[in-house]
N, C-alpha and C positions, 0 to 999 in steps of 0.2 A: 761169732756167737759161741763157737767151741769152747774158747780162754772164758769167755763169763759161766759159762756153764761148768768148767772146771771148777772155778773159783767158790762158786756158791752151789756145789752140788744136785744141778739139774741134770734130769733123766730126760731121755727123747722117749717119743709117740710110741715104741714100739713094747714097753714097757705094759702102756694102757689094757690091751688085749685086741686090739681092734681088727689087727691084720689075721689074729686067728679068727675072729667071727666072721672077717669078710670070708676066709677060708673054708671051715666049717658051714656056717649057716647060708653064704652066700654074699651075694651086691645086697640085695635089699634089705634083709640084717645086719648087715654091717654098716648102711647108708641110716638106718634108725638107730641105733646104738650108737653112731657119732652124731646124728642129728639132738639124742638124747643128751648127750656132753654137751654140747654148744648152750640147747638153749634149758635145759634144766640144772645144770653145773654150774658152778664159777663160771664168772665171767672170762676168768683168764684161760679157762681151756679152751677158748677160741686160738690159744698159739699155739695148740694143737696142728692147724694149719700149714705152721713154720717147722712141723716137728720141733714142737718146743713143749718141754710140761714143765709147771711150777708147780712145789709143794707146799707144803703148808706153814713152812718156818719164815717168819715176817722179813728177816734180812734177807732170803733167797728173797721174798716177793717185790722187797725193797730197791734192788739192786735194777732186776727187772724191767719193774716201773720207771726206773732211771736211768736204763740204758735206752728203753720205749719213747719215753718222753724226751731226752736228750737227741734222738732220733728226727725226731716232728719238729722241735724246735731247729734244730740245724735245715730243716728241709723249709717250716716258717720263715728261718733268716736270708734263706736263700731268695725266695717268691716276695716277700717285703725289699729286700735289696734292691731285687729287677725291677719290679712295678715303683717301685719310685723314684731309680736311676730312669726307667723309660716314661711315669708321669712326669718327671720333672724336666725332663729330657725333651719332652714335646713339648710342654708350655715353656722353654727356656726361648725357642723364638719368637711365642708370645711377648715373652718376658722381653727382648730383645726392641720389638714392635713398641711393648706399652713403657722402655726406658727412652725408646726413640720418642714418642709423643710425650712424653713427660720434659724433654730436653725441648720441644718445640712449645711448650708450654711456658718454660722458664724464659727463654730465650724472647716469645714473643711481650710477653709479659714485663721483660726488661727494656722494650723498645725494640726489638731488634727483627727482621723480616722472617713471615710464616715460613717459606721455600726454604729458608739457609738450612745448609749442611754442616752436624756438626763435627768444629774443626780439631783436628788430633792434638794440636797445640794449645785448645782448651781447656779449662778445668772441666771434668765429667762431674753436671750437679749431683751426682749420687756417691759422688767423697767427700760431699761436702758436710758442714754440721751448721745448723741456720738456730742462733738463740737471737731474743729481741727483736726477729727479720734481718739480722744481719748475719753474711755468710762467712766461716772460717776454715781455714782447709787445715785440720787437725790431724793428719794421718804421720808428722814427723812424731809428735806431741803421743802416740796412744800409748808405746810401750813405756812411754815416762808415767803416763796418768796414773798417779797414787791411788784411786779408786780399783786400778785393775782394765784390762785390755773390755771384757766383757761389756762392761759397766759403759765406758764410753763408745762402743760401738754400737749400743741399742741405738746412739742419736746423730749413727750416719746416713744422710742421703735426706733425713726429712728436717722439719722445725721441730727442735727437741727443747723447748725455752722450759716448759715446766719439770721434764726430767731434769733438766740443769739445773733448777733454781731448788727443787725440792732436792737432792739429795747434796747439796752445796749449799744448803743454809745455816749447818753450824759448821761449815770450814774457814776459814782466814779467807775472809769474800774480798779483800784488798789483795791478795796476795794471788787469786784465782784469775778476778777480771783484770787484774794488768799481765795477768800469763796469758789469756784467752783474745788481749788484744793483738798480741806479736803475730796473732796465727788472721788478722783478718782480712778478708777477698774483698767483699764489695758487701753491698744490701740489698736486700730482697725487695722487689716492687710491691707493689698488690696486687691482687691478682695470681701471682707467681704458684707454680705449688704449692712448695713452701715457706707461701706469706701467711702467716695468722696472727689474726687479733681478739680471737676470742675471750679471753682473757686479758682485764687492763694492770698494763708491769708498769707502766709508765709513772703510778704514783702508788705504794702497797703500805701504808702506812700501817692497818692491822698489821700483815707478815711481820713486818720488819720490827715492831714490837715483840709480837711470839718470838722471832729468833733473839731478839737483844736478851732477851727475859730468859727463855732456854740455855744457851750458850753461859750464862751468869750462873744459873744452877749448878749446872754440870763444872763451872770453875769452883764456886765454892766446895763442890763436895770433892772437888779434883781428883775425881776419876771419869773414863770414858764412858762418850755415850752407847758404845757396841754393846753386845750380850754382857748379863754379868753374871758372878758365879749362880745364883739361885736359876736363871736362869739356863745355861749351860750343867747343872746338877739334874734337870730335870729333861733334857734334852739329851745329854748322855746315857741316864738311867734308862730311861723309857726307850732308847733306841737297843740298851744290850737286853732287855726286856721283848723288844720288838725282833731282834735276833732269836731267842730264844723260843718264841712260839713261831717262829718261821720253821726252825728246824723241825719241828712237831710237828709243825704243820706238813710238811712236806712228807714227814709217814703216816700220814694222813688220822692224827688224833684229833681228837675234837675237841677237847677242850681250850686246846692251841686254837683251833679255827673259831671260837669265840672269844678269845682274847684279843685275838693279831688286828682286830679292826681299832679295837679301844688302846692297847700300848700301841700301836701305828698311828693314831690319831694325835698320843700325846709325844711321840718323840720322833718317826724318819717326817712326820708331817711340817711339825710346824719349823722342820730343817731344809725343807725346800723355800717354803715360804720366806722362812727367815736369811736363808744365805743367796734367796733371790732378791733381797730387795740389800742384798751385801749387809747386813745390820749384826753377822755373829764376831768377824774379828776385822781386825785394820789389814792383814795379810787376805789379799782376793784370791789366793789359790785355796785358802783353806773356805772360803764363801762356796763356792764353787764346787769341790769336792762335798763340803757336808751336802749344798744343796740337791745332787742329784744321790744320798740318799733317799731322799722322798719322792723318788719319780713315778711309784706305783701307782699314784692317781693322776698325774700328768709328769712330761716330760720336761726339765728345765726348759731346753730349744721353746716350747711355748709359754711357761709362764712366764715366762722375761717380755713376750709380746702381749700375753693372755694380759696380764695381771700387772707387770711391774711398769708399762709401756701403759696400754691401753683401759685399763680400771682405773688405776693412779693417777695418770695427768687428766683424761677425761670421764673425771667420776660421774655415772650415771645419766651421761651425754648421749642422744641417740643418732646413731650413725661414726660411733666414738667407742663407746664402750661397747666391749661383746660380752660384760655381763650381762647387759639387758638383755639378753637374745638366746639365753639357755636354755628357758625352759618354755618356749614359743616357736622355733624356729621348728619347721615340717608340721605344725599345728596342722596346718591348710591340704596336707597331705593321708591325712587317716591318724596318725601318733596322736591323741589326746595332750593338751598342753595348757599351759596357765601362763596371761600378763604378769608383768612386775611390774608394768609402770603405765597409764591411760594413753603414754606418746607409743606406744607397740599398737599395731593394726589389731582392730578386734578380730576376737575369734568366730569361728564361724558358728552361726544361729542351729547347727543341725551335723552330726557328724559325718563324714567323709561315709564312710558306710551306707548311712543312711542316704544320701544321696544317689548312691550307687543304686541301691534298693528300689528307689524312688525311679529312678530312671528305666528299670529294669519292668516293675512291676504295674505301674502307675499313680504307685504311690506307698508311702513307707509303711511296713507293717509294725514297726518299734522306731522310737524316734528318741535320740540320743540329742537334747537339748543343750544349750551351753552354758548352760547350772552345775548340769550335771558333766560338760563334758569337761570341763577345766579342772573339777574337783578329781575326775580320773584321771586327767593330765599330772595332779598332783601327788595321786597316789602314785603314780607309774613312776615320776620323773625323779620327783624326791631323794630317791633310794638308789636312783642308778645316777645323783648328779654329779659323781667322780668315775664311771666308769666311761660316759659318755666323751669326756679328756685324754683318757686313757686308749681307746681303742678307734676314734671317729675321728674326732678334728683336729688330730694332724693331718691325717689322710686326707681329709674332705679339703682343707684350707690349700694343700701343696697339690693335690689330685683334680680337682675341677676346675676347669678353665676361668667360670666367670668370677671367683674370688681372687685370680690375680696374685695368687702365692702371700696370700695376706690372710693372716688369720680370721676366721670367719669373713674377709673378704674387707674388714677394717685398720686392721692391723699390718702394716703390710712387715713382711720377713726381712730383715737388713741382709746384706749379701754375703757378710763373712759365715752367716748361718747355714746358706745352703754349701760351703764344703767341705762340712761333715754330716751332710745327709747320711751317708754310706754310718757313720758312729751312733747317731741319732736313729737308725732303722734297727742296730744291731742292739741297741739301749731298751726300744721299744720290745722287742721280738724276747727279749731276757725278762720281761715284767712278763710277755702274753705266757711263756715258757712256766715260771715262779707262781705267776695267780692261777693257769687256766688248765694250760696242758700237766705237768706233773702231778695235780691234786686228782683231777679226773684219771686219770694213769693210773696214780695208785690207788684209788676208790676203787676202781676197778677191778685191777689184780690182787686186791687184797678182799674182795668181798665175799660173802659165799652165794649168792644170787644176784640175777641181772636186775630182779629190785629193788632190793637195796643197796648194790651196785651204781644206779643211777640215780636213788635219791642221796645216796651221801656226793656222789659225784655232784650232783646241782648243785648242794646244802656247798661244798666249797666252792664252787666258781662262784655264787651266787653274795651268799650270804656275807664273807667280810665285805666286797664292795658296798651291797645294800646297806650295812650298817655304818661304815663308815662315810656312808653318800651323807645318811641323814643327819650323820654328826655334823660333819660341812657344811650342809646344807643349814642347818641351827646356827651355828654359830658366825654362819658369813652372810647370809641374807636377812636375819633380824635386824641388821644396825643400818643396812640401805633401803630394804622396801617396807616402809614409812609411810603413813599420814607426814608426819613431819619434814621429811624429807623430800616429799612431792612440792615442787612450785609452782603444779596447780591446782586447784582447791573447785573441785564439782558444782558446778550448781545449774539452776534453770537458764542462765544464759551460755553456760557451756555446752549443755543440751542440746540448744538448738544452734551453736554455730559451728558446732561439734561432732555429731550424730553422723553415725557411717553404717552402712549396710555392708555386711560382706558380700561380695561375688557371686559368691553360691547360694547365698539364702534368696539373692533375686533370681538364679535357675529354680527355686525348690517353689517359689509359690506365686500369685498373680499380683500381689502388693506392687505399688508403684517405688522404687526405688528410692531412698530419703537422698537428697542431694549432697556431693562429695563435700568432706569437709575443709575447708580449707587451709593453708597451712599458720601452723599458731603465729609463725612469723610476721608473715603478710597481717594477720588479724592485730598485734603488736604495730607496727608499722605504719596502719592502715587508723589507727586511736591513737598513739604518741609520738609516733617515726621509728628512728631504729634503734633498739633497747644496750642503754648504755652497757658495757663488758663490766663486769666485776670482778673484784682483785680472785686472784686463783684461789687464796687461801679461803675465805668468804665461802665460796662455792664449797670446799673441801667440807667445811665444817657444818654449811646448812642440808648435804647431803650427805650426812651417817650420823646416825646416834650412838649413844655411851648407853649401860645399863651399867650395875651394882660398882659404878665407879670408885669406889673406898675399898672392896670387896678382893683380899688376897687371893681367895678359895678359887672365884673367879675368872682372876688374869688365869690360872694357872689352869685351872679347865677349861679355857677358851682361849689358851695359845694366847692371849694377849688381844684378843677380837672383840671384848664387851669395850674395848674403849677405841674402835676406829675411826674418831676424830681426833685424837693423840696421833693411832699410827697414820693416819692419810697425810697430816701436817708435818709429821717427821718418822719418814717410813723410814730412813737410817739408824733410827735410836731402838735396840734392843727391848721388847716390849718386858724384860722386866722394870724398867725405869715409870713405864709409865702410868701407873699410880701414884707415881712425885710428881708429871707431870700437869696431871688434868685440872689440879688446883690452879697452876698458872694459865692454860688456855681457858677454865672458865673463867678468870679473872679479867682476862684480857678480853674476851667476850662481851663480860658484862660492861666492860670501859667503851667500848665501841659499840655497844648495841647489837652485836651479831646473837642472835638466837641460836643456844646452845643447844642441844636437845639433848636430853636424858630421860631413864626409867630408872627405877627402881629398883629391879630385879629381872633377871632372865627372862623369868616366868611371863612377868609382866612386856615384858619387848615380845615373847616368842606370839602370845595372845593378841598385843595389838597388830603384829607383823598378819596373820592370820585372816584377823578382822579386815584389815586393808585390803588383801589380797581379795574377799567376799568382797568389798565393795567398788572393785575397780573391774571385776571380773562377771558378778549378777547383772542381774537388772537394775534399773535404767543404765546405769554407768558403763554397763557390758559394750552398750553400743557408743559408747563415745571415745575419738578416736582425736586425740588433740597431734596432728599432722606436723611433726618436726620438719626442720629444714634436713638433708642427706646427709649431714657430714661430712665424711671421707668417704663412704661408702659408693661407690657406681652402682647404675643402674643395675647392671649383674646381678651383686652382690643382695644388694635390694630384694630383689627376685628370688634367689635361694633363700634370704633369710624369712621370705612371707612378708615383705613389707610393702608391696605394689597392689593395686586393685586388678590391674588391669593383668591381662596375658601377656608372656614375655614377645609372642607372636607381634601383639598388637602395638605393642609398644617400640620394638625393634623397628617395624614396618615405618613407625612414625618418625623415630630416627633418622 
């Protein structure tokens, strides 16, 4: 501390006068006249403490605050390191336990005896890569994969057919599946883990038109489908834009800390996004690199599970996608929260407080209804719906046992992921360092009172996230939570075969219990048998909508998101293309009969997305609860995400 203090000419404590009052006046003058400093002073004459005084010139304050915050964050890097070499480190025998039942699973499933040991001169199914149910042992083949190491290692260990098939639809598909035959084990039974047929590949007559049709475009105009320069002009600009109010921001200006949400949104953002789904160049080091500039609202390590893995192949599937489950999940726990979709467990008739109240007193004295609690769910969530990525669920997904090192508990982590945990923690601990600890550092040493010391301190930990949540939030849930993109359509028979009471609202009053609903499958099943699969693409396209599709202004302020049934069908193609593209998928839409959906305008998507949200969320609808089949998800997972009636107690018991 000497050499900094040389450096930027700071004075020590004895300068202040203190030691002559304690002298002079005494302890107890001297114990007021420093109590005086602390709390009517700057904040920073608390490093009075350290024998330390900071003066009033902004680079001494500057420095300071950067040696302070440099400090916390090396001690943060240190406590994220341990606790997630020792969370991971405990569940790794879990992990160990649930590769061994997952092997007894495949094994049995193939024919072969529950008791068997598996044998060392077996292939381990979790090297395996399983497209069409058929397995291939790809691990000679990764470092050749033109796509890049990364890319093909999302689809080890499980059934990866629709990652395969979506980002392999405009490559030489003769030249792929006789490379992809050399490499093949056996076939997947049913049953198996990873056997799936949710999806029918078997005949894709739609797909296979969109790609003949795409791949033909992109030959006439004979350039690639990756990023193009409009594209990359705008992604560069706004990133040295986005540098530029970082530095500002970090000595703690304000005008910077109103900008850095808006130039962040339009350039380190849509650089993750985009070099997560590999779409900016043909070389996957530089995918990669640009992608984790945008890590401030999530970490690569999860959107490649979050988003490029689990949104992508199963868009708006429940027990599949962990979109569904962002702004719901701990509802059941006090947090305020809002459905996205009627297949999410309703919310509860009365808040978590109010129950407590109720219990307490014998009866509520304020009653927080589910009108009202959803719309606070929405106020609350809204705004932190990038911070929650940011600072929770990694932790929560790799730290709690019943999610099974699988994000939100759906997703599971492929294994090359976990050994750079230790990069991945020091990655994380560098944003908490960037967003949290130096702004409040310097808010603080540079303020002249403790309050307004800790409202600019809030106003930046707070504010870019909040602002940039709600941009996100705009631009990525108006094109999925739809009227139109729901496949199921309310009415008086859904009511009643549908109708669920939450848990809690049968402790809070003497009503008889409305009978559980049953699940939409079994109801499916139970009136036709069992509901034929549809081509993946199909699915893609009747679950997202387009808005101001013609609309350049558009693509460009929404990173390319008013038309994500363009990017869900060909998330590889740089979304400056796709404005050339939508003429051919509505085309091919309307040849086949698939219902396109579009609006208008923003405006007009943000209002109906709204309106859905009231109407899935009020009355009557509030309480109808159309009961998915699990997914992928276990029982656990379930459970953490608020998606069981029942206690984990009771339920385990019954296990």
């Amino acid at each position: 501390m000497s050499a900094l203090a040389r450096n930027t000419n700071i004075s020590f404590a004895p300068e202040l006068g203190i030691q002559e009052v304690f002298h002079e006046a005494g302890p107890m003058a001297g114990m007021a006249h420093l109590l005086s400093h602390l709390l009517f002073g700057p904040p920073r004459n608390i490093l009075i403490l350290i024998l330390l005084k900071v003066g009033d010139d902004p680079w001494e304050q500057f420095w300071v605050a950067l040696a302070i915050s440099v400090l916390l964050a090396v001690i943060a890097a240190v406590i994220y390191i341990w606790l997630s070499d020792s969370l991971c480190g405990k569940r790794s025998v879990a992990g160990e336990r649930v590769a061994h039942k997952r092997w007894h699973e495949w094994r049995v499933a193939d024919g072969n005896h529950e008791n068997e040991q598996p044998n060392p001169q077996e292939r381990d199914p979790s090297t395996l890569w399983t497209i069409h149910n058929k397995r291939y042992d790809l691990r000679d083949f990764v470092e050749q994969h033109p796509g890049g190491v990364d890319a093909i290692s999302l689809g080890q260990g499980f059934n990866c057919t629709e990652l395969f098939e979506s980002y392999h639809g405009l490559a030489k598909e003769r030249f792929v599946r006789a490379t992809l035959k050399k490499y093949y084990v056996e076939d997947a039974c049913p049953g198996a883990a990873d056997y799936d047929d949710h999806f029918d590949w078997s005949s894709t007559p739609f797909y296979d038109t969109l790609k003949q049709r795409v791949r033909e475009h992109f030959r006439q105009k004979k350039c690639s489908y990756r990023a193009p320069p409009n594209q990359w002009a705008q992604l560069v600009g706004f990133c040295v834009l986005s540098a530029a109010s970082l530095y500002y921001f970090m000595h703690g200006n304000f005008l910077a800390m109103l900008l850095l949400p808006f130039v962040y949104w339009w350039g380190p953002s849509p650089c993750m996004h985009d070099g997560g789904h590999f779409a900016l160049a043909k070389r996957p080091w530089l995918n990669r690199v640009v992608g984790h500039i945008g890590g401030a609202h999530m970490s690569l390590f999860s959107w490649y599970h979050q988003h490029t893995v689990g949104h992508h192949c199963d868009t708006s599937i429940p027990g599949r996608d962990p979109d569904l489950y962002h702004f719901a999940i701990h509802a059941d726990k006090g947090m305020p929260g809002f459905r996205t979709s009627v297949e999410l467990r309703t919310l509860p008739e009365f808040s978590e407080r109010m129950q407590k109240r109720e219990a307490q007193n014998g009866k509520p004295t304020e009653i927080l209804k589910r009108e009202s609690y959803w719309r606070s769910g929405f106020l609350l969530r809204v705004p932190f719906s990038t911070l929650g990525p940011t600072l929770l669920w990694d932790i929560q997904s790799l730290a709690i046992p019943e999610l099974d090192q699988a994000f939100l508990g759906l997703v599971p982590y492929r294994s090359r992921w976990m050994q750079g945990l230790a990069i991945h923690s020091i990655g994380r601990v560098l944003v908490i360092w960037l967003a949290f600890l130096h702004p409040i550092t310097i808010c603080l040493v540079t303020a002249s009172g403790w309050g307004t010391g800790l409202l600019s301190a809030a106003c930046f930990a707070i504010f870019p996230y909040a602002i940039h949540g709600c941009i996100f939030y705009a631009f990525s849930q108006v094109s999925h939570v739809q009227e139109e993109c729901s496949q199921h359509k309310i009415g008086p028979a859904e009511h009643s075969a549908w109708s669920h009471r939450h848990p809690t609202s049968k402790r809070m009053n003497d009503r008889p219990p409305r009978e559980t609903p049953k699940n939409a499958e079994d109801i499916i099943n139970e009136e036709s048998g069992r509901v034929k699969p549809k081509e993946w693409a199909i699915h893609q396209v009747e679950h997202a909508l387009d808005y101001a599709i013609d609309s350049k202004f558009w693509l460009h302020v929404s990173n390319g998101l008013n038309l994500q049934v363009v990017h869900h069908l060909f998330p590889q193609v740089g979304w400056g293309h796709y404005t050339e593209l939508a003429p051919i998928i509505q085309e091919v839409c309307s040849e086949f009969g698939v219902k396109y959906a579009t609006k208008p305008s923003f405006f007009s998507a943000l209002s109906s997305h709204y309106d859905y949200l009231k109407h899935i969320n009020d009355e009557p609808n509030g309480s109808v609860w159309i009961k998915p089949s699990p997914g992928r998800a276990s029982p656990d997972a379930l459970w953490v995400l608020d998606q069981v009636d029942s206690s984990r107690d009771s339920w385990e018991k019954a296990a």
